[in-house]
N, CA, C and O atoms as a GROMACS GRO file, in nm:
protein
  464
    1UNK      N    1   4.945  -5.429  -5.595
    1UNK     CA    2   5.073  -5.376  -5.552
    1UNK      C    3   5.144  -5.317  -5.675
    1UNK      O    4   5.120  -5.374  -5.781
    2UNK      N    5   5.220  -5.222  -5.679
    2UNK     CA    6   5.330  -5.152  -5.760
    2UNK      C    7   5.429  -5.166  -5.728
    2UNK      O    8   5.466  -5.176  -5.611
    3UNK      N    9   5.519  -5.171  -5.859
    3UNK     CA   10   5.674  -5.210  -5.847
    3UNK      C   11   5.712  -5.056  -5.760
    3UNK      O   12   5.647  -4.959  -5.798
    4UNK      N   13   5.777  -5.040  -5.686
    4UNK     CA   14   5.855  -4.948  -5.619
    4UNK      C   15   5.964  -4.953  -5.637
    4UNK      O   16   5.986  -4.868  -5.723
    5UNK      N   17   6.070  -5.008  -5.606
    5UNK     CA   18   6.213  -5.052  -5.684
    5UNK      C   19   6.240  -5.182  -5.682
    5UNK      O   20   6.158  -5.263  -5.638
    6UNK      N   21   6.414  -5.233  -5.752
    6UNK     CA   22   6.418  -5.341  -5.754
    6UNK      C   23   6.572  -5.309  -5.784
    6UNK      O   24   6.610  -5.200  -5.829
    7UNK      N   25   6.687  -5.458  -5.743
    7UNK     CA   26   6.776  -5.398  -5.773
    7UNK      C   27   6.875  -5.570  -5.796
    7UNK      O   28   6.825  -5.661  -5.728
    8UNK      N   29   6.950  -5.595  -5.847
    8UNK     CA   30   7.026  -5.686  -5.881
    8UNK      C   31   7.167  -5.722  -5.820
    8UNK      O   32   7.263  -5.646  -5.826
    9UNK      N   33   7.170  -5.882  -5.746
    9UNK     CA   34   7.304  -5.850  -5.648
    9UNK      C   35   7.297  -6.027  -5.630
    9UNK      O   36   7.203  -6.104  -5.607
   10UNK      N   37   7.461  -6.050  -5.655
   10UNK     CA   38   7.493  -6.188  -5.609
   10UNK      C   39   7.422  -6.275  -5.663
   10UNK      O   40   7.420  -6.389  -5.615
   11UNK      N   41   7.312  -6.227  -5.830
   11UNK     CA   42   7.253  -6.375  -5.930
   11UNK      C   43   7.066  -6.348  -5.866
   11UNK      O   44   6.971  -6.417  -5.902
   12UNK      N   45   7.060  -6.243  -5.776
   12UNK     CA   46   6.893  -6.212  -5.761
   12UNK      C   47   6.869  -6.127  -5.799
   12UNK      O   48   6.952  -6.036  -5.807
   13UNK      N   49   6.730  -6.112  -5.844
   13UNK     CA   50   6.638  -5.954  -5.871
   13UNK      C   51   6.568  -5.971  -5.751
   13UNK      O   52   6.512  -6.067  -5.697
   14UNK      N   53   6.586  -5.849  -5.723
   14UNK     CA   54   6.468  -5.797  -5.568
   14UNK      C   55   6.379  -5.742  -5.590
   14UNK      O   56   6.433  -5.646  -5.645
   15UNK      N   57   6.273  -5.720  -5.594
   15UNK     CA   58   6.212  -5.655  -5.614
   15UNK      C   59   6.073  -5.619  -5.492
   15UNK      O   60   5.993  -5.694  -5.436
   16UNK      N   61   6.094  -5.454  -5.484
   16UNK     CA   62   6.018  -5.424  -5.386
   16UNK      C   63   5.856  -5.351  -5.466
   16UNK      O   64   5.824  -5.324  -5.582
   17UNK      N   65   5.798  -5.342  -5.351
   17UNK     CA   66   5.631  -5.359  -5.408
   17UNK      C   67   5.519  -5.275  -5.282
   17UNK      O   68   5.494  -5.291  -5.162
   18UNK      N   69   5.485  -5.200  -5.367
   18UNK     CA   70   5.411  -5.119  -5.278
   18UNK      C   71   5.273  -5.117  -5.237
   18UNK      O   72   5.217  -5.137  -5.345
   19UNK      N   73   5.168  -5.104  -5.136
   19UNK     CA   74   5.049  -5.061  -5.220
   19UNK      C   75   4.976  -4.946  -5.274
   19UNK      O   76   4.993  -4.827  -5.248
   20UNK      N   77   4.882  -5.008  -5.366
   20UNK     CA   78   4.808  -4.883  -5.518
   20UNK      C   79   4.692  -4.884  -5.453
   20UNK      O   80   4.647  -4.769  -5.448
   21UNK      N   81   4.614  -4.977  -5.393
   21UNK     CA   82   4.500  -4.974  -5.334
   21UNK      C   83   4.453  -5.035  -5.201
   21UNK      O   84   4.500  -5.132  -5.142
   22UNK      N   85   4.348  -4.954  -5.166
   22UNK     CA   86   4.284  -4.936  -5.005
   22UNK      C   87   4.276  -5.076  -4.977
   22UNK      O   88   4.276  -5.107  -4.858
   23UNK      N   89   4.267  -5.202  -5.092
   23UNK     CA   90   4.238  -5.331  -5.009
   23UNK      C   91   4.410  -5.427  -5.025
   23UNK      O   92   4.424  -5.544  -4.990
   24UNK      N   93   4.497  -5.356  -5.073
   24UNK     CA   94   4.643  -5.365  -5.069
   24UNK      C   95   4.666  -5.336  -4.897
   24UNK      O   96   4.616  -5.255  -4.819
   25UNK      N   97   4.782  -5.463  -4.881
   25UNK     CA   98   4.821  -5.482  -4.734
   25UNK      C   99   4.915  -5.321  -4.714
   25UNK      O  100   4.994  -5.284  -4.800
   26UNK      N  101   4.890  -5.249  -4.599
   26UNK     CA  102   5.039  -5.188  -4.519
   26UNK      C  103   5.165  -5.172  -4.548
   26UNK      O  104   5.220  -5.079  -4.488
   27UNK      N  105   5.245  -5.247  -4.640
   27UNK     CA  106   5.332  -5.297  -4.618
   27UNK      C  107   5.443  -5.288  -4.758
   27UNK      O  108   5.391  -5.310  -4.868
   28UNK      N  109   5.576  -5.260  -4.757
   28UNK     CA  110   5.626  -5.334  -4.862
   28UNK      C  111   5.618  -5.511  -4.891
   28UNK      O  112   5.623  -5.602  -4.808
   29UNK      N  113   5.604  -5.516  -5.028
   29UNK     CA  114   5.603  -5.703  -5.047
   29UNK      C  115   5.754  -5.727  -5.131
   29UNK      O  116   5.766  -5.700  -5.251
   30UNK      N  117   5.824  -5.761  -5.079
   30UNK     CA  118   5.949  -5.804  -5.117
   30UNK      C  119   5.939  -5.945  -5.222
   30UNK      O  120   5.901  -6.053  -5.176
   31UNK      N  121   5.974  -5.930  -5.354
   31UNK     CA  122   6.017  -6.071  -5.412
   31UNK      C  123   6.160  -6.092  -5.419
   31UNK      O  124   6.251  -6.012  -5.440
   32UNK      N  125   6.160  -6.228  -5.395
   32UNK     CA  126   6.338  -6.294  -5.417
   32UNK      C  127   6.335  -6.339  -5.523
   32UNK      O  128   6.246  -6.423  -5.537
   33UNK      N  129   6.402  -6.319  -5.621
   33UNK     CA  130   6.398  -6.398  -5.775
   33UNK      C  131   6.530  -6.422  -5.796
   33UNK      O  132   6.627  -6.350  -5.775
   34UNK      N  133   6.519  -6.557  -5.850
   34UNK     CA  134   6.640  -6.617  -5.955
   34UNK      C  135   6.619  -6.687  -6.064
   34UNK      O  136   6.558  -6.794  -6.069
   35UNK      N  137   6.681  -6.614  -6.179
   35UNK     CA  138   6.670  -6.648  -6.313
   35UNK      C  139   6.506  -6.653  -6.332
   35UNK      O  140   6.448  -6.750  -6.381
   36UNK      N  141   6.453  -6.556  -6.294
   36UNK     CA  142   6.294  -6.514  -6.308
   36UNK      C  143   6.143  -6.570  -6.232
   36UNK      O  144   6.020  -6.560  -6.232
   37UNK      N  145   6.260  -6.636  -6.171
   37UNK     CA  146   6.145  -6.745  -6.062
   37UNK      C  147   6.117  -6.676  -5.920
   37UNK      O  148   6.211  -6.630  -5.855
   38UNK      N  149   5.997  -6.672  -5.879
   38UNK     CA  150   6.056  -6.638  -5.726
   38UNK      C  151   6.067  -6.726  -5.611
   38UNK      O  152   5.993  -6.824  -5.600
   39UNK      N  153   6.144  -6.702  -5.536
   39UNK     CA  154   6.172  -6.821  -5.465
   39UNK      C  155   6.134  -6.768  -5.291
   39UNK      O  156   6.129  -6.846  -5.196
   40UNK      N  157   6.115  -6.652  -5.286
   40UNK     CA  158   6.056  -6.626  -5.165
   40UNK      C  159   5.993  -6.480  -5.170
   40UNK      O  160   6.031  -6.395  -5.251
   41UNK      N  161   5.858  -6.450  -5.042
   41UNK     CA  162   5.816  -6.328  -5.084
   41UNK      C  163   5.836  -6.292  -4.913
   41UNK      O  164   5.842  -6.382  -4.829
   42UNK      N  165   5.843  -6.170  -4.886
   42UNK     CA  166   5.868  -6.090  -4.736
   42UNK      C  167   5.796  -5.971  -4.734
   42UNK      O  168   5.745  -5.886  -4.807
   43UNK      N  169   5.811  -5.997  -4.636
   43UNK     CA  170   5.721  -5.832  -4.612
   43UNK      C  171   5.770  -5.745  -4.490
   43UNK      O  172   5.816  -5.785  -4.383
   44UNK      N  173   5.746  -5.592  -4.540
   44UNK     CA  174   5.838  -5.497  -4.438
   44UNK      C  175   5.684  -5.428  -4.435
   44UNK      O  176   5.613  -5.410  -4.534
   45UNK      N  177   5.653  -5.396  -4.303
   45UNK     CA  178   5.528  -5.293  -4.226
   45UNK      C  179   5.579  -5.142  -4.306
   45UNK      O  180   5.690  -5.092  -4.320
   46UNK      N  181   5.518  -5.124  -4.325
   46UNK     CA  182   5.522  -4.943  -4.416
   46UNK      C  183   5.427  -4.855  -4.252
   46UNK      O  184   5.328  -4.910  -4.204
   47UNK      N  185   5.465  -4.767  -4.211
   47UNK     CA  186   5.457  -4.682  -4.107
   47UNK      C  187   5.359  -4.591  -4.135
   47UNK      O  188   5.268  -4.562  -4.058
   48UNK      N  189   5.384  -4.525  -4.294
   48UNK     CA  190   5.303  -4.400  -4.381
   48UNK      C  191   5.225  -4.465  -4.452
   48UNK      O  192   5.304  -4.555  -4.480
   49UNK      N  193   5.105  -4.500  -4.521
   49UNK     CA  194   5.074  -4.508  -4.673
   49UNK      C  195   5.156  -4.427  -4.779
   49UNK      O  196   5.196  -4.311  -4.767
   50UNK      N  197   5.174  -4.516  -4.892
   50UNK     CA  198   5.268  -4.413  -4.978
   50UNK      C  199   5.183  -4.311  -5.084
   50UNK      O  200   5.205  -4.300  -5.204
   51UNK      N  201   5.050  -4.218  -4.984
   51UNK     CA  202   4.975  -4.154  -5.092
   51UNK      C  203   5.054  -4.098  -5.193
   51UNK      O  204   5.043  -4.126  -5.313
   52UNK      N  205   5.171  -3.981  -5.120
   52UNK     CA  206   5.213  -3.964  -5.214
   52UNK      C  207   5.369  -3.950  -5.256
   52UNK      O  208   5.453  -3.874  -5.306
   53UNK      N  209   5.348  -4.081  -5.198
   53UNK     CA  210   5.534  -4.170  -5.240
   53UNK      C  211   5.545  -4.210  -5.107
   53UNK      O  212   5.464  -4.207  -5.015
   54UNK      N  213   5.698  -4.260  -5.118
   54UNK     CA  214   5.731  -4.389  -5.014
   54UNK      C  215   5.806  -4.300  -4.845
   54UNK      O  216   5.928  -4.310  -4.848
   55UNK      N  217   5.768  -4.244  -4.748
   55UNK     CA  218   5.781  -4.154  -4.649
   55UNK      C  219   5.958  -4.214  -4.631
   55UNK      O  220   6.011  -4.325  -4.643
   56UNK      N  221   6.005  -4.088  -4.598
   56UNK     CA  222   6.167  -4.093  -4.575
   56UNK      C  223   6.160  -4.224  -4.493
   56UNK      O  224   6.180  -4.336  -4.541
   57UNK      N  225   6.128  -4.196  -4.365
   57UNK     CA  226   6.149  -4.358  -4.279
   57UNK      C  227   6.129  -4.436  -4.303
   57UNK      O  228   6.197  -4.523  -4.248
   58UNK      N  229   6.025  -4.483  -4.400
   58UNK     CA  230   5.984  -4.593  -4.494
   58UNK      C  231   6.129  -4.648  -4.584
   58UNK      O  232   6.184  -4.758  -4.574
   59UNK      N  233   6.160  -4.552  -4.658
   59UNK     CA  234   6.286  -4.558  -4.743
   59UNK      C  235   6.416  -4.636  -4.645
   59UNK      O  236   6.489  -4.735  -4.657
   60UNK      N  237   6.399  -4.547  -4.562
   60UNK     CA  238   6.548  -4.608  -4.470
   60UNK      C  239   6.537  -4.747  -4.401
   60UNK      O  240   6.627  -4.828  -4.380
   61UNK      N  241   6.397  -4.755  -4.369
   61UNK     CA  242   6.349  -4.920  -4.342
   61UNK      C  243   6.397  -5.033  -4.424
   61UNK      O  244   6.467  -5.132  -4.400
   62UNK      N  245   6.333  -4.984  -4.533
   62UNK     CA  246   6.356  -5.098  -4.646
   62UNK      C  247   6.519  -5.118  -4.715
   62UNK      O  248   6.571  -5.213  -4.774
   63UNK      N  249   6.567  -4.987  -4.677
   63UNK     CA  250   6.713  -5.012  -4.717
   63UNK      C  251   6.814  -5.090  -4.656
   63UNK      O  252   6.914  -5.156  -4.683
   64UNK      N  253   6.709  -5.036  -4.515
   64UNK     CA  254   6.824  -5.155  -4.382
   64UNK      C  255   6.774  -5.290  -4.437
   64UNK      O  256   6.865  -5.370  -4.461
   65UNK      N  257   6.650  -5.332  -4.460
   65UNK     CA  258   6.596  -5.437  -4.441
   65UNK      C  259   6.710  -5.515  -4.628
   65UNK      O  260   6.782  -5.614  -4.637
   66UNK      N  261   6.686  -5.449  -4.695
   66UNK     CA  262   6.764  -5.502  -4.829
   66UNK      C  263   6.884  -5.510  -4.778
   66UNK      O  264   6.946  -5.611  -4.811
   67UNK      N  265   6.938  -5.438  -4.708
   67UNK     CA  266   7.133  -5.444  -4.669
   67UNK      C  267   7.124  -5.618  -4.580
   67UNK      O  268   7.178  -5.721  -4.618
   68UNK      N  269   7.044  -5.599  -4.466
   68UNK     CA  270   7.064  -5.741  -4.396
   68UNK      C  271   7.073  -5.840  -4.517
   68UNK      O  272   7.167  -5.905  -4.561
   69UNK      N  273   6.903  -5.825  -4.567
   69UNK     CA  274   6.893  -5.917  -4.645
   69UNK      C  275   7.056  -5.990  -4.731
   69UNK      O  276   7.103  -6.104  -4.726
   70UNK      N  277   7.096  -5.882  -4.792
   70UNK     CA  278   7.165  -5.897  -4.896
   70UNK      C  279   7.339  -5.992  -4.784
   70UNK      O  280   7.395  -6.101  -4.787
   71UNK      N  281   7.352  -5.880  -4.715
   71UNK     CA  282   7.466  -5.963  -4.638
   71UNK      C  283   7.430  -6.124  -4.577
   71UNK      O  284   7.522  -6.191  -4.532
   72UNK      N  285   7.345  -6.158  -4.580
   72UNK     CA  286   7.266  -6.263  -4.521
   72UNK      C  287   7.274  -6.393  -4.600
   72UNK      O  288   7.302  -6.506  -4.560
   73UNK      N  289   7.239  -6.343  -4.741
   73UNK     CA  290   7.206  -6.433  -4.839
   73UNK      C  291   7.341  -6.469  -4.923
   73UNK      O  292   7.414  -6.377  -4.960
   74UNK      N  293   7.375  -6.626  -4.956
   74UNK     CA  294   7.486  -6.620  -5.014
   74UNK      C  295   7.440  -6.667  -5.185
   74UNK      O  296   7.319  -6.672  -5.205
   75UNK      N  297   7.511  -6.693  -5.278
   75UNK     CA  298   7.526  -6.652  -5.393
   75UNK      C  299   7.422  -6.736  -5.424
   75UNK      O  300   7.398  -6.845  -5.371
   76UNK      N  301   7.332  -6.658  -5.556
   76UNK     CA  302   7.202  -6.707  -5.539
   76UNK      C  303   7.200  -6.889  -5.622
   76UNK      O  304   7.097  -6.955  -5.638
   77UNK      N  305   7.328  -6.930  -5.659
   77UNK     CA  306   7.319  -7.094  -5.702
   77UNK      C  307   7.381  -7.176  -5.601
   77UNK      O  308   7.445  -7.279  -5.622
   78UNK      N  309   7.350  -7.109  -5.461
   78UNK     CA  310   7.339  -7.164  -5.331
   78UNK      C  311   7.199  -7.164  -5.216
   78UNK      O  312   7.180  -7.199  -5.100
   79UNK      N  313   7.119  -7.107  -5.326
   79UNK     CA  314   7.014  -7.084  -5.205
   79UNK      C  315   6.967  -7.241  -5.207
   79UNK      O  316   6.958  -7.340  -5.280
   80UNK      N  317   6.940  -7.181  -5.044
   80UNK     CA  318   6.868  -7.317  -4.980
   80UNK      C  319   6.768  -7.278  -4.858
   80UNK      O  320   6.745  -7.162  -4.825
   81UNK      N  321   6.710  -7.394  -4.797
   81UNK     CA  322   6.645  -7.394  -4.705
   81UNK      C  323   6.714  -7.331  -4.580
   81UNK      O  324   6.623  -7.256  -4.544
   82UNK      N  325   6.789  -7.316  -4.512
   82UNK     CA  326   6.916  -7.222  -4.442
   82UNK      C  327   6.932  -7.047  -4.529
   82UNK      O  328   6.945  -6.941  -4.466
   83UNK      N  329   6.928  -7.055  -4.634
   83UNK     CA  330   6.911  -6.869  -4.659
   83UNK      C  331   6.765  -6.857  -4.665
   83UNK      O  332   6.726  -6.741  -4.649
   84UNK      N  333   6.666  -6.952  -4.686
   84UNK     CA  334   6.513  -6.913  -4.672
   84UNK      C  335   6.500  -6.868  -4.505
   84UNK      O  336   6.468  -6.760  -4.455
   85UNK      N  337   6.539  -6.999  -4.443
   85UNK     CA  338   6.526  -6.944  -4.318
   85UNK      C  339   6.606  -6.810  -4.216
   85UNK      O  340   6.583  -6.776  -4.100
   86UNK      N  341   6.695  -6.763  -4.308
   86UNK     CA  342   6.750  -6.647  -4.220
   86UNK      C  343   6.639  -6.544  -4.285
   86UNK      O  344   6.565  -6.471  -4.219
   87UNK      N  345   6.641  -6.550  -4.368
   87UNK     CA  346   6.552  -6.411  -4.455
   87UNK      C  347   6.399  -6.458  -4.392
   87UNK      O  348   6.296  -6.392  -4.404
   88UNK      N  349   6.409  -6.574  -4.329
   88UNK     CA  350   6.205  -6.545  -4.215
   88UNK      C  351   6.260  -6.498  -4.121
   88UNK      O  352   6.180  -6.495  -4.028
   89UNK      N  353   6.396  -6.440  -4.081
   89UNK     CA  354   6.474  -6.420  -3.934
   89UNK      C  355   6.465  -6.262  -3.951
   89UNK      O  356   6.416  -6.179  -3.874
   90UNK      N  357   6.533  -6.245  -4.086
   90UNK     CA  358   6.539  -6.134  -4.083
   90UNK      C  359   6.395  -6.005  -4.108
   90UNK      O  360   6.389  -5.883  -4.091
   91UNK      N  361   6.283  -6.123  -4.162
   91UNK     CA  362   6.185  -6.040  -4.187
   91UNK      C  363   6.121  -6.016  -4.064
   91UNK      O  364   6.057  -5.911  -4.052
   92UNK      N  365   6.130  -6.111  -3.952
   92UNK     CA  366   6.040  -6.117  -3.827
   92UNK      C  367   6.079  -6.005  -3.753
   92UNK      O  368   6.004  -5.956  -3.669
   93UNK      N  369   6.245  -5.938  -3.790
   93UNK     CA  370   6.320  -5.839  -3.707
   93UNK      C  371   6.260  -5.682  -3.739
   93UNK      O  372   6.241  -5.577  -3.678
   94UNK      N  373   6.246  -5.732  -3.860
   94UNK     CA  374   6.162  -5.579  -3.927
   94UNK      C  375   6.000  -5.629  -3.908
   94UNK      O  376   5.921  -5.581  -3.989
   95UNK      N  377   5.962  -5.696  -3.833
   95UNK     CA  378   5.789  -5.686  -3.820
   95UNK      C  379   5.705  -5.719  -3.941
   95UNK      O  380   5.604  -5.657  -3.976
   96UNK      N  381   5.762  -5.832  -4.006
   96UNK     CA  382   5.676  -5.882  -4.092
   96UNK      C  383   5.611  -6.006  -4.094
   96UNK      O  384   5.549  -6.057  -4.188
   97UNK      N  385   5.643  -6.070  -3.928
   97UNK     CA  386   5.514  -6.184  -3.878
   97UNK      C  387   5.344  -6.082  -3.885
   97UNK      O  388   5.233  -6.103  -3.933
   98UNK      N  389   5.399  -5.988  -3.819
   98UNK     CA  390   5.254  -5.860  -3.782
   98UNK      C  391   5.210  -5.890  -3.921
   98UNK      O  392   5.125  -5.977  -3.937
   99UNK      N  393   5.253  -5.834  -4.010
   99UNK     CA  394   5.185  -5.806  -4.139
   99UNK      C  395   5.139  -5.934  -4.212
   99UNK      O  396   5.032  -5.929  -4.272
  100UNK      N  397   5.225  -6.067  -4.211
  100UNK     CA  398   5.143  -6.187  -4.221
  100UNK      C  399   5.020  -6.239  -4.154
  100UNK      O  400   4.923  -6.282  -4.216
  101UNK      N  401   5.032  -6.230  -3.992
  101UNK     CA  402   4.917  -6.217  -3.945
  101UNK      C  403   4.794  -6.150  -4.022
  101UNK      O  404   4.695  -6.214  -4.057
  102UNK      N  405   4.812  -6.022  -4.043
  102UNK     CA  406   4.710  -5.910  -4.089
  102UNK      C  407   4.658  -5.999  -4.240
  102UNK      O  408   4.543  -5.990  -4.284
  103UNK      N  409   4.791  -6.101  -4.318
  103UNK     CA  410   4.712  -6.098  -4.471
  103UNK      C  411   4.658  -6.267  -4.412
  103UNK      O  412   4.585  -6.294  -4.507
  104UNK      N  413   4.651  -6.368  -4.336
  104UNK     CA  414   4.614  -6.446  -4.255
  104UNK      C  415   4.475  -6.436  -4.289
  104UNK      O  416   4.406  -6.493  -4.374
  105UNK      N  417   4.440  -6.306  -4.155
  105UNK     CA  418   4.320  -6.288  -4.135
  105UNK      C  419   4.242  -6.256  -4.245
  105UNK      O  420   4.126  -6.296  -4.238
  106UNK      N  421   4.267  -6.205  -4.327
  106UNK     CA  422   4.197  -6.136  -4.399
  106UNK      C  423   4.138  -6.271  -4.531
  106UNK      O  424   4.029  -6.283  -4.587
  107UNK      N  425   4.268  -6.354  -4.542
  107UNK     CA  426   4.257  -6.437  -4.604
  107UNK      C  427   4.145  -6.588  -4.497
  107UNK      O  428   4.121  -6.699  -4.544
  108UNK      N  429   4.116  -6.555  -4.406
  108UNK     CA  430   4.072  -6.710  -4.311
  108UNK      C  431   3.974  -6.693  -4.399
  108UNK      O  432   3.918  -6.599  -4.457
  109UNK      N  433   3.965  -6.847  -4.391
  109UNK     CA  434   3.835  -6.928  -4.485
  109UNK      C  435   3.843  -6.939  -4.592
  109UNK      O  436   3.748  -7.008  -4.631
  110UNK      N  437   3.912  -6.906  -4.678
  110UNK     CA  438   3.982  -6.909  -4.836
  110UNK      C  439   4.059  -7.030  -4.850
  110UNK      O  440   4.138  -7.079  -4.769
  111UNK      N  441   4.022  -7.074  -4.974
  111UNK     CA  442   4.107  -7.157  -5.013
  111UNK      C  443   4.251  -7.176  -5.091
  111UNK      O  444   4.314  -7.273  -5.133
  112UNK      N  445   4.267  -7.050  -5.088
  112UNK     CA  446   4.359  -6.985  -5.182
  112UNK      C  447   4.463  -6.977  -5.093
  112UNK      O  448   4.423  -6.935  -4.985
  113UNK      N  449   4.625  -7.009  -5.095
  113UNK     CA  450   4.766  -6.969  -5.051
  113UNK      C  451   4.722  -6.806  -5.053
  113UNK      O  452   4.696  -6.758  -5.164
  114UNK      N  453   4.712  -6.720  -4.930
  114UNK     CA  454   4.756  -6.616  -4.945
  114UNK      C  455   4.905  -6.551  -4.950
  114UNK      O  456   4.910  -6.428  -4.961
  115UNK      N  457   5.047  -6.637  -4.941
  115UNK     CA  458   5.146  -6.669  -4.938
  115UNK      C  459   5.179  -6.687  -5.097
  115UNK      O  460   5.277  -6.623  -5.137
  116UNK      N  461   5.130  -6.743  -5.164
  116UNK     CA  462   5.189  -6.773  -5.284
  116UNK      C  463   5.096  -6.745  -5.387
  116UNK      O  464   5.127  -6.764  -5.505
   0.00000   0.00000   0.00000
């Protein structure tokens, strides 16, 4: 995955993530970070591949999806299990159970967290 953007709000770095290669998921991969840790990862369905860059509707996806996010989440030396769980609310709204499914499968029989 490639950094695509990232942006700083309320004590988090966001950072969004694209894919560089054919065995890279669909999808933007969202990190939640505080004070350099991450504390949760999401995922938004990408519509286009970004051969060559991120397709307008793609852009406006992920912007809605960062705006919820951001109104959603309260100041990041409050996160808890209650802002983890709105941000699985809010990722499921933008279709990112689908895209877990997809890294699931791909991952069955591994022993490896494909999650973490």
């Amino acid at each position: 995955m490639h950094l695509y953007s990232h942006f700083e709000e309320k004590g988090y770095r966001i950072e969004a993530y694209i894919p560089n290669t054919d065995t890279d998921i669909d999808a933007f991969e969202i990190h939640v970070l505080i004070d350099g840790e991450r504390k949760k990862t999401l995922y938004v369905p990408l519509v286009y591949l970004p051969v060559f860059g991120v397709d307008v509707g793609d852009m406006n996806t992920i912007e809605a999806f960062a705006d919820a996010m951001m109104k959603a989440l309260p100041e990041a030396q409050s996160f808890d299990e209650s802002a983890s769980a709105a941000l699985d609310e809010i990722e499921s709204n933008f279709g990112g159970q689908i895209v877990r499914s997809k890294i699931a499968e791909r991952h069955a029989g591994s022993l490896r967290d494909p999650f973490n």
